[in-house]
N, C-alpha and C positions, 0 to 999 in steps of 0.2 A: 450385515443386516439386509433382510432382503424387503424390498419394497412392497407392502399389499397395498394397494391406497384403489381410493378410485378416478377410473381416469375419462369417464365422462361428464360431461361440463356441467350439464344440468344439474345431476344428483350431488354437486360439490355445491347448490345454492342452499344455504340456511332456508329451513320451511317449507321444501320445495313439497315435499309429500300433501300440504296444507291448501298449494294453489291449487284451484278451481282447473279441470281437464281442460275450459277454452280458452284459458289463460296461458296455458301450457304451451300452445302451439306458436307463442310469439315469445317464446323462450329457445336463445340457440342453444342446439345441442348435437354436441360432436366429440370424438374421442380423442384426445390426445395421446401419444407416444412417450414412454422413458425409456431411457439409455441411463444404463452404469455406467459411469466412467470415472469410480471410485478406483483407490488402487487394488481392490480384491479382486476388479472386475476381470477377467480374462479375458472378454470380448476384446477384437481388433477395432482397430478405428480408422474407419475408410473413409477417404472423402480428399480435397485436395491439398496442399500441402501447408497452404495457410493455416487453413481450418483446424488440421490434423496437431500443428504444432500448437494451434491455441490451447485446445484438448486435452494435450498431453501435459504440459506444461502446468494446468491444470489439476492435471489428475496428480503429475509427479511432486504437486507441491506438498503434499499429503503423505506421500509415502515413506514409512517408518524404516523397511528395510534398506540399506545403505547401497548394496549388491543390486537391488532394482531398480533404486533410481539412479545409479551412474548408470546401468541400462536402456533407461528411459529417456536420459541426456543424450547419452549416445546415437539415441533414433530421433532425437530434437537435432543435434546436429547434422543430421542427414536432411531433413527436413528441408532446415535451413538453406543446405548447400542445395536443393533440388528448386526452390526459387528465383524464376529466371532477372530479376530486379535483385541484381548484386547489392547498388548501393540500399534498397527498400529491405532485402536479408540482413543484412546488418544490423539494420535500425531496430527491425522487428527481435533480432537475435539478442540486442541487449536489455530491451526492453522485459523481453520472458528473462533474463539472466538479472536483470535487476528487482524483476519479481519473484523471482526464486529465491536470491538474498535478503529480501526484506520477508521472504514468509517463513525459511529454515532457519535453524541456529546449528547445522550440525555438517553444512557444506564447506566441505574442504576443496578452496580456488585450485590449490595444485592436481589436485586430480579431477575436477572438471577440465582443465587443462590439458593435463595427461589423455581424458578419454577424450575431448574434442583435436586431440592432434593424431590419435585414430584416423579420423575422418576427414580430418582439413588442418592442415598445418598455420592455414590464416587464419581458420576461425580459434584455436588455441590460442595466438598472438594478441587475438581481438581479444579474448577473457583476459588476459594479462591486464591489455590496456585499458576496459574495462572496471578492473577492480581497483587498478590503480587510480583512476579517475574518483570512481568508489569513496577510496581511501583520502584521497587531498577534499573532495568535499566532504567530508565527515572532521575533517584538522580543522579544516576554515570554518566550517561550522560550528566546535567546539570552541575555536578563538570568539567567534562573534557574540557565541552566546555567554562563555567566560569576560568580555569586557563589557555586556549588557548590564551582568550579573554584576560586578565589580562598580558598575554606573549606579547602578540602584540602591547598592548598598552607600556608596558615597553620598547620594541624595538621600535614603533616610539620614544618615550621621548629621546634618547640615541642618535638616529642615525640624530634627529633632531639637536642634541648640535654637532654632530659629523659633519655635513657636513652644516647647515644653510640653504643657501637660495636653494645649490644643496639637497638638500631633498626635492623635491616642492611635491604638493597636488597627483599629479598623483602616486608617490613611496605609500605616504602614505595610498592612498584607497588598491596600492596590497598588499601592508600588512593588510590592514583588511580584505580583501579578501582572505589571503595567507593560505594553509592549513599547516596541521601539520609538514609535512615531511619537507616544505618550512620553516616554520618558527623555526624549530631545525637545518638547514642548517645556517642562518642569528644569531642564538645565540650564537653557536658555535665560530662562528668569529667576532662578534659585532663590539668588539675592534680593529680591524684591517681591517675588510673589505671592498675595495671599491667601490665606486658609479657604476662602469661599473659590478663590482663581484655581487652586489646585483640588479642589472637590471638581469644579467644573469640568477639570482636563480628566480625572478620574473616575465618573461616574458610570 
């Protein structure tokens, strides 16, 4: 798609043709600049090497072809190594690799891998450990949220023999709804707590 649009300021204001000419003149008006930096774009991307890798990182999160964006990773991890703040590259390097992972479903860790040991045998090591990292929060995660889940369902079972028909449908969605702090509030008191006490924690 190629962009027409317009890129002075003034004529993007709703009704401007309608202001009064000596109204005009305390209206800013200046042109703006676009840059492609889709993945169709060809254009290079100059500038310094933070910049360049934000950019890229970017533009390559979008990119359908498979072949371009190990390509595009591959000039991320130049990027990267060309950063004289070793510990600050790293930081930065996982941070684009962890947004890379949470925007694609179709990146394969081992050949990020493979192309970042192209370029830097420690930055491959880094994606390892990395994903590994990745990986154990995402268990722990699932555990926490698997004994949340398991908690809530124990407090409906209870609160259902507890109160009968006053436990109707609408309690039970807030508790499946209910988040952590809510539902150690309600366990706390199970046994004793009433209909209006648990509206309160749930509202």
């Amino acid at each position: 798609t190629i962009w027409n649009i317009e890129t002075n300021l003034i004529n993007l204001i709703e009704g401007v043709k309608d202001i009064p000419e000596g109204m005009k003149r305390y209206i800013p008006s200046y042109e703006y600049e676009i840059y492609d930096f889709s993945p169709k774009s060809k254009a290079k991307i100059a500038g310094e090497a933070y910049t360049r890798l934000v950019i890229e990182v970017m533009r390559s999160a979008f990119e359908k072809d498979k072949e371009r964006f190990y390509k595009a990773f591959k000039l991320m991890v130049e990027l990267t190594n060309k950063m004289q703040d070793k510990e600050k590259a790293d930081e930065v390097f996982e941070i684009c690799l962890k947004y890379l992972l949470d925007t694609k479903d179709d990146i394969e860790i081992e050949e990020m891998e493979k192309v970042a040991k192209e370029e830097s045998v420690e930055r491959g090591e880094l994606i390892m450990s990395i994903a590994e990292k990745l990986r154990e929060e995402g268990i722990k995660k699932g555990i926490e949220k698997g004994k949340l889940e398991g908690e809530k369902e124990l407090a409906i079972e209870i609160l259902n023999q507890r109160f009968g028909k006053g436990f109707d449908k609408e309690l039970e969605e807030k508790i499946k709804k209910a988040n952590e702090e809510e539902i150690n509030k309600i366990k706390k008191n199970i046994l004793k707590i009433t209909l209006d006490e648990l509206k309160e924690i749930l509202k």
